[in-house]
N, C-alpha and C positions, 0 to 999 in steps of 0.2 A: 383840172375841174372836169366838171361831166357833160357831154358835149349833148345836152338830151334835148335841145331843140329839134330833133330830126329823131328823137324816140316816142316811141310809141307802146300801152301795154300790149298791144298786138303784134309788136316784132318779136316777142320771147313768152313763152307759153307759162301761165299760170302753175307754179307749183305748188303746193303745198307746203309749209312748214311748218315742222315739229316746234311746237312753244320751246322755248329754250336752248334752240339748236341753231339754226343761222341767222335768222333775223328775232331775237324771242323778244316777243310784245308780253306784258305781264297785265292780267287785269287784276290791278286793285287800286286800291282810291291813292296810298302812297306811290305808285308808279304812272300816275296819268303825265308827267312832262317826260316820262323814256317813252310813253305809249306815241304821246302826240311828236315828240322826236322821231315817231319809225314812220311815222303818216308823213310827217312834212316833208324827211328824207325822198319819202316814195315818189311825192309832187315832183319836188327838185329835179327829177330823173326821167319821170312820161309827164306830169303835165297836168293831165289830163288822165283822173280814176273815179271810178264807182265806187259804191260803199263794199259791192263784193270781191270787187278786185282788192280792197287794201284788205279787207276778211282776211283772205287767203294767202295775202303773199306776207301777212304779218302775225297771224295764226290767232289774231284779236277777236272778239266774239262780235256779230254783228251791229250789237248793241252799242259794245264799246267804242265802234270806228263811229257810230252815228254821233256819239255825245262829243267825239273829238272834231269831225266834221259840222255840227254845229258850232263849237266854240272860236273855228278857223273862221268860220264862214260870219257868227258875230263880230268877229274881230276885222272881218273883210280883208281875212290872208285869201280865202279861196273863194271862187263865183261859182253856183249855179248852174249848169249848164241846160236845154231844152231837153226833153229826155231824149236817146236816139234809138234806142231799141225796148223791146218786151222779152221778160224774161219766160222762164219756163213755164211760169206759172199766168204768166199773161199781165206781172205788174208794171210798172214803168222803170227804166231801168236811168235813173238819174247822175249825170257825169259829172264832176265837180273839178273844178281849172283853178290853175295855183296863179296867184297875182303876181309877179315877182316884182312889178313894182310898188308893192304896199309896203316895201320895208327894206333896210340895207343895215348892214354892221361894215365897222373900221376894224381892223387887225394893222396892229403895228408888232416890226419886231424891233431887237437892241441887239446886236452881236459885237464880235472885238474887232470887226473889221468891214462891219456896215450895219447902216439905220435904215428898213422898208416900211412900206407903208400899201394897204391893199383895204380897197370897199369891194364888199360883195353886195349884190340886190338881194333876195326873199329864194329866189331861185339859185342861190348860190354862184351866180356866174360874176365874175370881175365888171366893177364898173369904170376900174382905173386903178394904177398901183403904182408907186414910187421906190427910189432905192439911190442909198451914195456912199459911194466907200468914205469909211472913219476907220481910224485904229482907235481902239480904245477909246469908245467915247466919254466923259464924264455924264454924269448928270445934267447938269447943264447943257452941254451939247447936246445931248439925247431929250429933253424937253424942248428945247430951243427950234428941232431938227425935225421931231413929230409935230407939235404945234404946227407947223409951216404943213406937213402933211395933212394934218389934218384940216387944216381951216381950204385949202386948196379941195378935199373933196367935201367939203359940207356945201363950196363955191358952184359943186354940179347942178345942174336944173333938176327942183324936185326933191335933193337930199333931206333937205331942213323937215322936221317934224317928220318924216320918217326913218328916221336914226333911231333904230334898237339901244344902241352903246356903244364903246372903245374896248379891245381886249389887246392887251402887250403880254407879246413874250419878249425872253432873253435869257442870253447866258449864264450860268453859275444856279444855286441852287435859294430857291425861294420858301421860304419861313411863312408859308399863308395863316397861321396863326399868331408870330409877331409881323406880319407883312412887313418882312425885311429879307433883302438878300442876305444867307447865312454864310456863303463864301465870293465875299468883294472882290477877292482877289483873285479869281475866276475872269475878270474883267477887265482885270489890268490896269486901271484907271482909280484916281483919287477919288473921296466924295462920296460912295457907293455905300460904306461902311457906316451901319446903322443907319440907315434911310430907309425913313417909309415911303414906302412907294407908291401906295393908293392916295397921298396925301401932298405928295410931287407931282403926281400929274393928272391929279385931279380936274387941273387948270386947262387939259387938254378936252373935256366936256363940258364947260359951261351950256347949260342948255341956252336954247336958243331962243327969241322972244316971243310971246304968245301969238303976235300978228305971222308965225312963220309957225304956224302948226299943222299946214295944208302945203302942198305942193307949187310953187309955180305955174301959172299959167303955159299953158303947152308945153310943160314938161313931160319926160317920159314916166311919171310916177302919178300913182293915182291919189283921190281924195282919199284920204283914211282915218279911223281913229286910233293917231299915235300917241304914242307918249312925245313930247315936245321933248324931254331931256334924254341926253345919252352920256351916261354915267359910263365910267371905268371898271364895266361890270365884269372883266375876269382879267388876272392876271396869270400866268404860267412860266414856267422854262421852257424854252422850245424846243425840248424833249418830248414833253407830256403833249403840246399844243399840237407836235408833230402827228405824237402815235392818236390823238384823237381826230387829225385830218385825214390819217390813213387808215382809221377802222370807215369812217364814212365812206372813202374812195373807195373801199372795198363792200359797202353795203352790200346785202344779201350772201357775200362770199365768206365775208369775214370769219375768224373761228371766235368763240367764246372767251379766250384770251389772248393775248397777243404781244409782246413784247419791242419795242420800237428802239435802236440801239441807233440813237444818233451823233454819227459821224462827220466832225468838223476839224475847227479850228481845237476845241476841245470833243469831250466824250459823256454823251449823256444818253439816259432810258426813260423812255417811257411808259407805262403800264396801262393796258386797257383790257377789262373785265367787262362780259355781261354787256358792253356797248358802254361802258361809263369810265372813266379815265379813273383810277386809284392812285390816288397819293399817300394814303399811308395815312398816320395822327396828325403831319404836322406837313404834308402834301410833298417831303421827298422821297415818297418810296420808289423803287427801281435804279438811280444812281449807281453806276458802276464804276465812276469815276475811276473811285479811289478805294477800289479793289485791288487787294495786291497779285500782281500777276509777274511772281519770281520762278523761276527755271529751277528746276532741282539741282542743277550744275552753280546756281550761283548764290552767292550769299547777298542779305539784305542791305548790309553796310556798304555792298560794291553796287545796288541796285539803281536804277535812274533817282537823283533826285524831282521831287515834283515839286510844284507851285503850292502846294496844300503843307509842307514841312518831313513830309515822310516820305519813305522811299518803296521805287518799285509799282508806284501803281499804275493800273492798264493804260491812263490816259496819257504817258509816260512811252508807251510803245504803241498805242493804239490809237491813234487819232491824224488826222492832215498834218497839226503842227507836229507831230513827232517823224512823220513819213521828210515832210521840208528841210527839219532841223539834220535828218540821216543824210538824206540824197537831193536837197534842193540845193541852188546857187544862193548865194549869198544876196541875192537882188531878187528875190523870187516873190516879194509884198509888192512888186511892181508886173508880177506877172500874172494871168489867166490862170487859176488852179487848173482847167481843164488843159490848157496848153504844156502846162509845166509838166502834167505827171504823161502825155505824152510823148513828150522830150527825156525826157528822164526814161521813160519804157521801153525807146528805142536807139539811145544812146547809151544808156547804163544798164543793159537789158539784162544780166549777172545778174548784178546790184541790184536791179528791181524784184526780181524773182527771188533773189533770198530776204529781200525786206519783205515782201508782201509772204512769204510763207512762215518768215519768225514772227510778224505782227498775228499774222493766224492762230499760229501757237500758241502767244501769250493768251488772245481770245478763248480758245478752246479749254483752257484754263479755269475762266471763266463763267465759261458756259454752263456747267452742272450747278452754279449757285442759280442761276437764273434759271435752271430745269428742275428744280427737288425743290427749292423757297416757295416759287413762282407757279409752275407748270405752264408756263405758255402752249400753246400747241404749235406756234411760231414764232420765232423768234426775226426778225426785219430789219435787217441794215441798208440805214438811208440816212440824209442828213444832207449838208449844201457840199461834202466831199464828192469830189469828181467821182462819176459813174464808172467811169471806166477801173479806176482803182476799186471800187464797192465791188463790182464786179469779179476783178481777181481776187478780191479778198474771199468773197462769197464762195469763190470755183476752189480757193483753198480750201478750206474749212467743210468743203465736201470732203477731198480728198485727205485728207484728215481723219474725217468721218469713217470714210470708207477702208482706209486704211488698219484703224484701231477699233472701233467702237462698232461698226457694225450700223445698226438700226436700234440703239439704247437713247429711245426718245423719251424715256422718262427724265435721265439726268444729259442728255444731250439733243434740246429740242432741234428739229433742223431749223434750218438757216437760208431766208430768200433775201432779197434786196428789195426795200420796197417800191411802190409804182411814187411816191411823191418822193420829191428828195429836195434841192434843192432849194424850193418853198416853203418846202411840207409846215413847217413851226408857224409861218405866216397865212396861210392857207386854215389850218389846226385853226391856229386863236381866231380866226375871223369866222370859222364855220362855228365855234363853240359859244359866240357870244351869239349868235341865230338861234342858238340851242337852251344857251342859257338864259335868254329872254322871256322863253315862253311859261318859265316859272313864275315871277312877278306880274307878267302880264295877264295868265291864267288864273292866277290863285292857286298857282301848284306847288307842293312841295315832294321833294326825294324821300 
């Protein structure tokens, strides 16, 4: 997260940006929730901005930051501040302060081998987060499991009637038009198949009762006017949740698209356009899964079998459980991924080095569907897989690069590791339901 209690817009100089280019704010009446998404962002980060400071660092037209800054300020996200200086012209130069206690979102994830749970405040900072290894959870245990998360942080002083919503990710890939996971078996687990899922854990927002629409006496959260209920207003794969927590980490830096290749237990992507996550018709587009990534030396019949019925695909050579299943011990679901692939790197140091440079291979493989489909300008490996592995993987697939291809960034975008890893899909869906709020709340629409 962003450490901007201690920033200021006076630590880093006012740039200019070109509309469309690293921060693009769009003025038209369809893009007022990415507009007011770029302003809140900015809060989250100094604090404390003027109407010309957010002008300039969002390329918005004066006008446009005032109608978003009124709507915050009705809403009592942001105060007022006394004015502190005179501009050029001699008018008052009025500062506006972001509440961060007017409002909080829940982010839960679902993985095969842990259930978290994480509140953010209005500022985006943690106000508490949860986490417990499960193999494969069912549904049930995965309701049973958030429930318990969640009622634990509604228990915070102040939470109640400031709850925006619930946003869950998880593994496998999700059908946001029949809201069903479309591959169960992604999860390892019974129960999954054909289940809707805004309709299962619905039970995890019960709104809460009208006498608790106001904060706690001496809480840290102020009077506001919220919505008393917090709905399960986004669902994702923690792909998608990941690469839209790492376009924000990167705000102002970010490029215009970006690719988020998350590396775990299994193998998933994320896509972010423009600042807004793309899923495609039916919200799985980017999936790399189960791409076939065969060698020219081998045929398909001899290729990995995968979990999906067919053979050969990346997640098959590209992911944690395929690195464990090569070179880990047979007790290795009782070990620290980060300890294991240390032990492994310097006891099997061969072995390591030629698995982390065929797994690169296979990727590289890969990489030109996602450079010529897609165009990313970046492509981002990150994911709860040990860093340190990400990293060799990353230092491969330079040398790769370098070796064959050159600088062919069109069908070969490069390749960083991103700044969230770990988190990132938990972090993603709690920052996206802050985002996604402000549409119902506003009267906006995309």
């Amino acid at each position: 997260m962003h450490n901007s209690s201690e920033t200021s817009p006076g630590d880093a100089p006012l740039v200019p940006v070109e509309i469309g280019q690293e921060t693009p704010g769009i003025n038209a009446i369809l893009q007022r929730s990415h507009n007011t998404q770029l302003v809140l962002h900015l809060f989250q980060l100094y604090r404390r901005l003027t109407r010309a400071e957010i002008a300039v660092r969002t390329g918005l037209t004066f006008q446009t930051v005032a109608n978003i800054l009124e709507r915050l300020h009705k809403r009592r996200w942001v105060r007022k501040l006394p004015p502190q200086r005179l501009t050029a012209r001699g008018a008052e130069s009025v500062p506006f302060e972001l509440r961060g206690d007017a409002a909080c979102s829940i982010g839960l994830q679902i993985d095969r081998d842990h259930i978290s749970g994480l509140i953010l405040d209005l500022a985006g900072e943690p106000l508490a987060s949860r986490s417990i290894s499960v193999l494969s959870p069912s549904p049930s245990q995965a309701l049973k499991t958030l429930g318990k998360f969640v009622k634990e942080f509604r228990a915070i002083p102040g939470v109640e009637g400031h709850l925006l919503g619930v946003g869950i990710a998880f593994s496998g890939l999700y059908d946001a038009i029949r809201d069903q996971i479309d591959h169960p078996h992604l999860l390892l687990a019974e129960g999954w198949k054909g289940l809707r899922v805004k309709e299962v854990f619905r039970g995890l927002s019960d709104p809460p009762s009208a006498s608790a629409s106001y904060g706690a006496t001496g809480s840290r959260f102020s009077r506001s006017r919220g919505r008393t209920a917090s709905p399960v207003s986004l669902i994702q794969t923690d792909s998608h949740a990941a690469a839209v927590g790492e376009y924000w980490e990167r705000f102002g830096q970010a490029p215009r698209c970006l690719a988020y290749v998350y590396f775990g237990i299994g193998l998933g992507c994320g896509i972010i356009y423009r600042g807004r996550h793309f899923g495609g018709s039916d919200g799985l587009a980017g999936e790399i899964a189960h791409l076939p990534a065969i060698l020219e030396t081998e045929q398909r019949k001899t290729a990995r079998l995968c979990e999906c019925g067919r053979r050969g695909c990346l997640e098959t050579y590209f992911s944690f459980s395929a690195f464990v299943r090569d070179l880990g011990p047979a007790d290795w679901k009782g070990r620290a991924p980060d300890a294991l692939v240390e032990s492994v790197r310097k006891e099997k140091k061969e072995r390591y080095r030629r698995w982390v440079n065929q797994a690169a291979r296979r990727f590289w493989m890969v990489l030109p569907v996602l450079g010529s489909l897609l165009n990313p300008e970046i492509v981002l490996l990150g994911g709860p897989g040990p860093v340190i592995l990400l990293d060799d993987l990353v230092a491969a697939l330079a040398d790769i690069r370098n070796s064959e291809r050159g600088d062919d960034r069109l069908f070969y975008p490069r390749v960083e590791r991103a700044r969230l890893n770990q988190d990132a899909a938990l972090i993603g869906v709690a920052t996206g339901v802050l985002y996604e709020a402000l549409r119902p709340v506003f009267g906006l629409k995309d």
